[in-house]
ROKEVO-362210 format. One line per 2 residues: number of its first residue (from 0); for each residue x, y, z of N, C-alpha, C. Coordinates in pm, whole numbers, always signed. Layout:
NUM> X Y Z X Y Z X Y Z  ...
***
This chain:
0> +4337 +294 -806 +4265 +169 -830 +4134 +170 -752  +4044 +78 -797 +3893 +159 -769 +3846 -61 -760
2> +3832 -63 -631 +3774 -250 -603 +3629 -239 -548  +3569 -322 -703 +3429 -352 -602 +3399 -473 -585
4> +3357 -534 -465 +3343 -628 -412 +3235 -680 -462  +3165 -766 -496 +3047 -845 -539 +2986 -966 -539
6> +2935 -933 -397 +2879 -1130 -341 +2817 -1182 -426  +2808 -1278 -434 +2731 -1395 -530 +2612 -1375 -507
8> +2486 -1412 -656 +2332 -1415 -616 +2310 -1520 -505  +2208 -1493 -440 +2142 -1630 -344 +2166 -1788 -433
10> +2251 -1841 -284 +2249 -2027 -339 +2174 -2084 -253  +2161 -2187 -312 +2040 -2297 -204 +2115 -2295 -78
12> +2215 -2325 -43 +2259 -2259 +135 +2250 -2147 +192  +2234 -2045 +100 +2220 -1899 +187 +2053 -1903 +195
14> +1931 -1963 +82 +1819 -2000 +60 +1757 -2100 +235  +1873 -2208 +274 +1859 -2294 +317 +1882 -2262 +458
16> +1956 -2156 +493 +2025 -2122 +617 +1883 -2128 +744  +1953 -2170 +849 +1803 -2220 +956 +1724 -2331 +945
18> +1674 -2349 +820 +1617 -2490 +824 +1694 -2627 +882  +1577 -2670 +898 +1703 -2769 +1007 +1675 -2912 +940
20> +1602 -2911 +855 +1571 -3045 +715 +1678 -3045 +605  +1707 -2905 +597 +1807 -2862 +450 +1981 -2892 +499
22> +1997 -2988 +381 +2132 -3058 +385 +2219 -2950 +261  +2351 -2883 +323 +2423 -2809 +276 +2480 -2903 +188
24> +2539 -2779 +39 +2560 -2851 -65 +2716 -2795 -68  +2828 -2865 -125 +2949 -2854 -87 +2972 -2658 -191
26> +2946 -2701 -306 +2942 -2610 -383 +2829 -2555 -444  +2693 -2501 -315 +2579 -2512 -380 +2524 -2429 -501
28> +2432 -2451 -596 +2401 -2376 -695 +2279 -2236 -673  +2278 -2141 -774 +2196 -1993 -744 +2033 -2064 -780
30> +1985 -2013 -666 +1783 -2015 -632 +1767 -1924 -798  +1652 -1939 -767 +1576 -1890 -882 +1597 -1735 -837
32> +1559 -1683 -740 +1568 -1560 -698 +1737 -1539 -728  +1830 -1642 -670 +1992 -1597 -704 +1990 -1545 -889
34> +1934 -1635 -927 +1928 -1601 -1112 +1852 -1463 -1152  +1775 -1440 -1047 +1726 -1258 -1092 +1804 -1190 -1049
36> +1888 -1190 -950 +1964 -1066 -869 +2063 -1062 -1009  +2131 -1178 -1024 +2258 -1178 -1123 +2241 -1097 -1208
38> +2116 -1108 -1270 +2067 -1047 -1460 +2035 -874 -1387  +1960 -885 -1309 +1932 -731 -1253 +2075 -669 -1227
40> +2154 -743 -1136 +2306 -635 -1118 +2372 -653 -1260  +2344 -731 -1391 +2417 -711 -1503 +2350 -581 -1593
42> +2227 -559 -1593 +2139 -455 -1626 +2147 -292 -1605  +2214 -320 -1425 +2258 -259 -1382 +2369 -157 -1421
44> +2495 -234 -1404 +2630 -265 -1469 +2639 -198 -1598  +2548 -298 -1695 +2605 -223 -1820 +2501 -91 -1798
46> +2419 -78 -1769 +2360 +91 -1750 +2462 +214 -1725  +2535 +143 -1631 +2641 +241 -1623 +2799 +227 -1586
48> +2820 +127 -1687 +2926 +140 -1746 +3050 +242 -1741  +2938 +296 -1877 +3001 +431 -1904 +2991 +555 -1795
50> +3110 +636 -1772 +3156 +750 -1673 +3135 +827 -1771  +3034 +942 -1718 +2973 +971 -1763 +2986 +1149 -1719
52> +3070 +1136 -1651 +3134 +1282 -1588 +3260 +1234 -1480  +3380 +1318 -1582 +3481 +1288 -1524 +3562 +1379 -1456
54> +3497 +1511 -1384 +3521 +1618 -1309 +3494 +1542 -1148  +3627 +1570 -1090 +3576 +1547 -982 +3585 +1382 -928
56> +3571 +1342 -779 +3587 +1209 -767 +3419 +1108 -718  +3357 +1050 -786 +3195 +1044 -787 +3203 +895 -715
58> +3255 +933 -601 +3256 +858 -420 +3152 +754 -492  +3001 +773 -484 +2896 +657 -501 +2853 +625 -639
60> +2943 +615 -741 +2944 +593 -888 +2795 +639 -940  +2779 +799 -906 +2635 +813 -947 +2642 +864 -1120
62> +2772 +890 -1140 +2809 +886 -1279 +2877 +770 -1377  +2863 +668 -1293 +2938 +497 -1368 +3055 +504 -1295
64> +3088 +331 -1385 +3168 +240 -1308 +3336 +224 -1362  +3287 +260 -1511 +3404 +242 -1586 +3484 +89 -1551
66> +3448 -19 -1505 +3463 -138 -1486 +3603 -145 -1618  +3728 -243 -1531 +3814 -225 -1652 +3873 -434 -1673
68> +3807 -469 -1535 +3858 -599 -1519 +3778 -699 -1430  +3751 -787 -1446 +3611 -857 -1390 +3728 -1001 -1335
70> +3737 -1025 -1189 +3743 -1188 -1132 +3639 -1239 -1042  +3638 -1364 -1087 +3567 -1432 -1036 +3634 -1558 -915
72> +3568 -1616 -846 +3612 -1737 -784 +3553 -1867 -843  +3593 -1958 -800 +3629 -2085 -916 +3470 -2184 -846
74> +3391 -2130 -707 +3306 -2192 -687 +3179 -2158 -794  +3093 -2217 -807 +3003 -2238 -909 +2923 -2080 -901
76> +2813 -2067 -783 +2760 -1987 -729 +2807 -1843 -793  +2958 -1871 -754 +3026 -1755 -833 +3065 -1689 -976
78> +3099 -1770 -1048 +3078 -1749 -1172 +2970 -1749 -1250  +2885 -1831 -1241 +2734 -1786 -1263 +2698 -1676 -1241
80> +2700 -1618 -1123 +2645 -1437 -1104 +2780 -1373 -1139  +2911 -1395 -1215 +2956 -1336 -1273 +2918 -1305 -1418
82> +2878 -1437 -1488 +2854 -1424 -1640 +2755 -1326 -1707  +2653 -1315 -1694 +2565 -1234 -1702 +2622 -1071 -1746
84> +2756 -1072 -1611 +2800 -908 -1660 +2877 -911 -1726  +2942 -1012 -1780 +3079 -1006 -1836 +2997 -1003 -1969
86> +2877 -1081 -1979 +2793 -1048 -2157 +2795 -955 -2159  +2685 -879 -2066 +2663 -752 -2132 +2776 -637 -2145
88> +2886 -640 -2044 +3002 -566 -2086 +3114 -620 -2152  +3147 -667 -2295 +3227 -689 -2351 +3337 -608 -2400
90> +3435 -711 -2409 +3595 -711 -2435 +3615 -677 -2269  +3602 -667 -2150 +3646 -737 -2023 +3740 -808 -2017
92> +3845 -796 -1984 +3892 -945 -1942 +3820 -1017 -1817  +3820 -1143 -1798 +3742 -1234 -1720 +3802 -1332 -1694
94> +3852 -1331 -1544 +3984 -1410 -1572 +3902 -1471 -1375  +3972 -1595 -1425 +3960 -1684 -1243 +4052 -1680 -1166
96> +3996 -1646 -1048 +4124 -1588 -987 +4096 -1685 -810  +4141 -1851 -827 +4121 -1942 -778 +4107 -1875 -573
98> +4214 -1779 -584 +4232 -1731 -429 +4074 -1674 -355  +4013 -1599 -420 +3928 -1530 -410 +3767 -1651 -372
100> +3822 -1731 -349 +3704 -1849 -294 +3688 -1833 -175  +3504 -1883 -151 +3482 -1916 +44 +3581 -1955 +121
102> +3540 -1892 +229 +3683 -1957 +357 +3629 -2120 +358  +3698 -2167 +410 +3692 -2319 +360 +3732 -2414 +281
104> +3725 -2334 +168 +3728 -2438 +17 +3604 -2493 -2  +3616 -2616 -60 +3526 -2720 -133 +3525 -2889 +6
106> +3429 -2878 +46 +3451 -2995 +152 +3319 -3061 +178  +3311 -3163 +234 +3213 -3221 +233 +3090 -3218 +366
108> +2997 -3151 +375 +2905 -3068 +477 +2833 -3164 +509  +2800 -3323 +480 +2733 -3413 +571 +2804 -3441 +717
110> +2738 -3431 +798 +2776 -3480 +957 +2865 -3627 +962  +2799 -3737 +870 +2921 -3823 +925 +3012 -3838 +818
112> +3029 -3789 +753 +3162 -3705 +637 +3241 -3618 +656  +3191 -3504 +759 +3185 -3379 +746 +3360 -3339 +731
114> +3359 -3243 +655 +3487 -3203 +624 +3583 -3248 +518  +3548 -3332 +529 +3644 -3472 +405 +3647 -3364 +258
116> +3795 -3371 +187 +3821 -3289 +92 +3743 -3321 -74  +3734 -3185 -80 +3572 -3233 -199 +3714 -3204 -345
118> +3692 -3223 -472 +3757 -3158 -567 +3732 -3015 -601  +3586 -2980 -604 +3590 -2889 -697 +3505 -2876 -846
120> +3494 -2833 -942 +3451 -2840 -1075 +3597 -2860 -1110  +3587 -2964 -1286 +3692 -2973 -1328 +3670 -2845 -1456
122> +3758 -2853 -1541 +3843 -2754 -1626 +3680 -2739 -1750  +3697 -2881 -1761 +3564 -2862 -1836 +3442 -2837 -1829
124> +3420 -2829 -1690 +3251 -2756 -1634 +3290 -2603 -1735  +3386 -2543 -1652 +3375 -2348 -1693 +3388 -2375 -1822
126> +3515 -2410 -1898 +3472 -2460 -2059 +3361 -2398 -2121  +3292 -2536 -2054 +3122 -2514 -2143 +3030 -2388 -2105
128> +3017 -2401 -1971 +2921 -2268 -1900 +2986 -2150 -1947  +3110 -2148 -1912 +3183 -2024 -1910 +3303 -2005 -2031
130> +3251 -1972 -2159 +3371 -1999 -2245 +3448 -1851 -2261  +3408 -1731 -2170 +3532 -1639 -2179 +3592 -1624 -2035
132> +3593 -1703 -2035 +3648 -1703 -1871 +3811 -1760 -1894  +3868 -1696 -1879 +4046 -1741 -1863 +4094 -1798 -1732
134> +4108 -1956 -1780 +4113 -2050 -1615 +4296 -2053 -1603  +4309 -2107 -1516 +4418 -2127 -1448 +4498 -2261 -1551
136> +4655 -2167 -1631 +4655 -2346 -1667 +4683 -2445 -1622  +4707 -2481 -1518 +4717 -2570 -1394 +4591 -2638 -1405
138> +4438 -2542 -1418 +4326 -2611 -1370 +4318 -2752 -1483  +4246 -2903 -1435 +4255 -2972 -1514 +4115 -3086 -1472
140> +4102 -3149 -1545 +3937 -3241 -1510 +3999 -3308 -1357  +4093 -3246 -1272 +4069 -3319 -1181 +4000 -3226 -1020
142> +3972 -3127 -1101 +3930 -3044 -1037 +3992 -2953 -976  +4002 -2818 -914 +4060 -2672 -894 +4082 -2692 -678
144> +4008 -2784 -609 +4034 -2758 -480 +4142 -2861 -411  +4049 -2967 -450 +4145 -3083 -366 +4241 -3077 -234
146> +4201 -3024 -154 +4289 -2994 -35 +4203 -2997 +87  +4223 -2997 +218 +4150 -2989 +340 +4131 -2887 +362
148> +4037 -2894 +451 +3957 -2775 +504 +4068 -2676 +562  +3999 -2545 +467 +4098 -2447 +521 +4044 -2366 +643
150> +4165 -2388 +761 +4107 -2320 +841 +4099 -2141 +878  +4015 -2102 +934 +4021 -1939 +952 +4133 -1876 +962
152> +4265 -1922 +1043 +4377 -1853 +998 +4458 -1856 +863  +4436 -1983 +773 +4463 -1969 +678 +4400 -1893 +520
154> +4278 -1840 +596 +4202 -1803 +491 +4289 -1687 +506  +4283 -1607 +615 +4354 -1458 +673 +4473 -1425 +555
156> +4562 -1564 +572 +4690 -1541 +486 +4638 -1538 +350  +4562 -1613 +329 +4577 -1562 +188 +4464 -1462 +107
158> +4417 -1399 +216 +4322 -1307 +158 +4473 -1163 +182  +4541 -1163 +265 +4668 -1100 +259 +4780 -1077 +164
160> +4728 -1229 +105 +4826 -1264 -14 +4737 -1181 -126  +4610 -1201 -138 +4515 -1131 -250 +4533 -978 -277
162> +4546 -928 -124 +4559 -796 -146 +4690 -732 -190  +4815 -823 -181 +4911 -764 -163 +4892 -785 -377
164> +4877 -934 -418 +4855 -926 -535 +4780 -835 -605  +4629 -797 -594 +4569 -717 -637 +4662 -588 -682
166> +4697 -525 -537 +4811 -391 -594 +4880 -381 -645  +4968 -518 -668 +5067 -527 -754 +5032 -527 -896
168> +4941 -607 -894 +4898 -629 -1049 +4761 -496 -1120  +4707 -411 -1032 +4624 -357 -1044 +4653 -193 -996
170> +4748 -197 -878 +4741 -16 -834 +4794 +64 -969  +4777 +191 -886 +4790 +310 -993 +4954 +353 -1056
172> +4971 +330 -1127 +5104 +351 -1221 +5133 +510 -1264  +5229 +552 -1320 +5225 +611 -1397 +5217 +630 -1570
174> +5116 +712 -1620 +5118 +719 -1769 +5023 +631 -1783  +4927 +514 -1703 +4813 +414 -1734 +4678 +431 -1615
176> +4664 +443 -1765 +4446 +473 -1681 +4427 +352 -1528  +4363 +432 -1449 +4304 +370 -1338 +4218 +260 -1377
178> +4281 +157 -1287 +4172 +5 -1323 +4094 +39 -1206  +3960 -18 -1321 +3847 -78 -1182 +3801 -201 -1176
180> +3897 -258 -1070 +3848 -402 -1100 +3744 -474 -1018  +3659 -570 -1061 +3575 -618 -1022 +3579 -733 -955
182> +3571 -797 -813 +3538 -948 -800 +3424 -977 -752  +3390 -1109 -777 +3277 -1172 -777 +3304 -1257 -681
184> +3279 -1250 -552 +3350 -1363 -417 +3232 -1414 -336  +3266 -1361 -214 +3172 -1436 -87 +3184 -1362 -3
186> +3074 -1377 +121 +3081 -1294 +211 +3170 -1320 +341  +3203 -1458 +370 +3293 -1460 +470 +3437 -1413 +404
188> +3451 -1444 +293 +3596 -1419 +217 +3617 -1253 +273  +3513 -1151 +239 +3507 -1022 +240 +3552 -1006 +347
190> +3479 -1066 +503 +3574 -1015 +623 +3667 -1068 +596  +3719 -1133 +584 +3897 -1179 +566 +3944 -1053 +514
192> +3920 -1032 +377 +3990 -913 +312 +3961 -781 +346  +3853 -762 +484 +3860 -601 +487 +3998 -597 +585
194> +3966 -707 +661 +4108 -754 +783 +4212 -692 +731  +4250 -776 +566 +4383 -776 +536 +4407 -623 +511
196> +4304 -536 +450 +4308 -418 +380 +4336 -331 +488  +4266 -337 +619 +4239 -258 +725 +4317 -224 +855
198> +4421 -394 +807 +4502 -476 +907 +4440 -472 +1055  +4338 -551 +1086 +4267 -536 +1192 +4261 -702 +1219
200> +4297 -739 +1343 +4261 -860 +1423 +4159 -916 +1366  +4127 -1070 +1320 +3997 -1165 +1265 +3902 -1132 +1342
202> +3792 -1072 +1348 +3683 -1008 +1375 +3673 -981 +1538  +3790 -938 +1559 +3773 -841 +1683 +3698 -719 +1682
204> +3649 -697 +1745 +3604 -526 +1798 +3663 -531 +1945  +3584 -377 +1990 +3630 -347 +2123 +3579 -393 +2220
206> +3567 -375 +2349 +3500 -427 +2471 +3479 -571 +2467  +3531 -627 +2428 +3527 -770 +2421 +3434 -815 +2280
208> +3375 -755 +2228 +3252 -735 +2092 +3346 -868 +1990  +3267 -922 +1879 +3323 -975 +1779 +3278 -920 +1704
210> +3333 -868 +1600 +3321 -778 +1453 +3256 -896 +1301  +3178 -849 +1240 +3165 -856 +1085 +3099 -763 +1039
212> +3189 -808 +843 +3116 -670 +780 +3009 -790 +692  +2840 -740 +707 +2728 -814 +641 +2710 -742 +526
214> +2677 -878 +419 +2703 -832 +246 +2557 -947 +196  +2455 -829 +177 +2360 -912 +108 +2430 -1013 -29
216> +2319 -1105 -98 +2326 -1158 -188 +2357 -1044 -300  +2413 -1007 -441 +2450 -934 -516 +2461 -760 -498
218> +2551 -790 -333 +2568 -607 -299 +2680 -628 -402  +2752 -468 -398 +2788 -405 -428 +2885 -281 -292
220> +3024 -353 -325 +3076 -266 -157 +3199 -217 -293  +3230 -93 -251 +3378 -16 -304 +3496 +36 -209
222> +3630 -40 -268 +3716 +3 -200 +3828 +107 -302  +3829 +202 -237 +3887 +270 -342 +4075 +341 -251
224> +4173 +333 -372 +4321 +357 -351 +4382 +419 -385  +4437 +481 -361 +4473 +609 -430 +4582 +744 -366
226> +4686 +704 -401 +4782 +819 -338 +4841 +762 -197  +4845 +618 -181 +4877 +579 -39 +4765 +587 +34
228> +4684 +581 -16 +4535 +583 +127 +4435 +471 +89  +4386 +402 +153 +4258 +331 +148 +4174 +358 +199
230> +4045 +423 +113 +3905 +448 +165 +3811 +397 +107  +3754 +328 +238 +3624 +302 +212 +3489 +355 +195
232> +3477 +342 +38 +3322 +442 -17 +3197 +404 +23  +3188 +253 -58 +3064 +219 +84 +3095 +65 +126
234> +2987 +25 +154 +2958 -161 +193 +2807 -173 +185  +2810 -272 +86 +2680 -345 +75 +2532 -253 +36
236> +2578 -217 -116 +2485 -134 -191 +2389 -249 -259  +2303 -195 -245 +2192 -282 -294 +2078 -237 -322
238> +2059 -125 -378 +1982 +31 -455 +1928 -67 -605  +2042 -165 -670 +1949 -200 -771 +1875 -342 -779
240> +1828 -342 -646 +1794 -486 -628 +1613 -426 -606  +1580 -510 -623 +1391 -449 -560 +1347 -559 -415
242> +1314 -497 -345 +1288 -520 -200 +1271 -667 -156  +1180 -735 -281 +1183 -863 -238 +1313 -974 -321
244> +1378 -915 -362 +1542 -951 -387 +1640 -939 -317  +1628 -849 -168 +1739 -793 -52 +1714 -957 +17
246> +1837 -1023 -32 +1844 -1181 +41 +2010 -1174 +79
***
């Protein structure tokens, strides 16, 4: 099984970060610049698709992606810089895969609010925006979060829970072609899940150090599985972005 990780284009909070005027948006939407990265990594994508030499194991997909399964997370930001690829590579499945959201959830980022449980988009936002997207049938107009702020140890568990799912539903079988599946997440989510993958303490390092792994706006990181081993090919490719797009 072959996982590539895929942060969301720039949103008005990653746009907004430092300013000290700019009021965070619970579920904020992609900058104009977030809307070029998306279409450029879909351009990308379907360019190479197709594997294009299948001798051998091609570590930095300089021969394609062979992409076999595309998830997304249920925040806005996210499926938006999912859609784009799921056009240009059709028959995908494209399916929401609610776990795979920011640490946090959906909550409310004003100071004398702060925290208070937000909903979410309901069933009928993706509907319309997103009509091949396969939602949750649970999801319903009352929205996909509804719960309190999740805290950092609970993100841990269930980015634990993601991975253990992913393999189940995705590792290598016998007699069936290798999936490569795709998600479309976040960057704090990502340290959670290298944790879970790596089984390493919430961003410990050594000598007393605190650890993260940094994921521009529409990188591109591969985790690849295979035979009982997990190796990591790279983190945070961003070769098809052009210089003033590295956000």
């Amino acid at each position: 099984m072959q996982l590539y990780f895929i942060r969301h284009g720039q949103s008005t909070n990653n746009a907004g970060w430092g300013d000290p005027n700019y009021i965070e948006s619970s579920d904020p939407k992609l900058t104009e610049n977030g809307k070029e990265q998306i279409n450029l990594l879909a351009d990308f994508l379907n360019k190479n698709q197709v594997i294009k030499n299948h001798n051998g194991w091609d570590v930095h997909n300089r021969y394609g992606f062979g992409i076999t399964h595309i998830y997304t997370s249920l925040m806005e930001r996210a499926a938006h810089s999912a859609a784009p690829s799921v056009r240009k590579l059709p028959h995908i499945p494209f399916t929401a895969w609610i776990e795979i959201h920011e640490s946090g959830g959906i909550y409310d980022r004003n100071e004398k609010t702060k925290h208070a449980s937000l909903p979410g988009r309901p069933r009928s936002f993706f509907e319309t925006n997103f009509p091949e997207l396969t939602l949750p049938k649970g999801l319903n107009e009352s929205g996909w979060w509804n719960r309190p702020l999740e805290t950092e140890d609970e993100c841990q568990l269930r980015a634990q829970h993601v991975w253990t799912n992913l393999l189940s539903r995705h590792g290598d079988q016998d007699g069936r072609p290798e999936h490569s599946v795709a998600f479309v997440s976040h960057g704090g989510f990502f340290m959670h899940l290298m944790c879970a993958i790596l089984d390493l303490p919430w961003r410990s390092a050594s000598n007393g150090l605190t650890s993260w792994f940094l994921l521009n706006n529409c990188s591109i990181s591969r985790i690849s599985v295979r035979k009982g081993e997990v190796t990591i090919c790279y983190i945070n490719r961003t070769d098809h972005l052009p210089d003033h797009l590295i956000t």
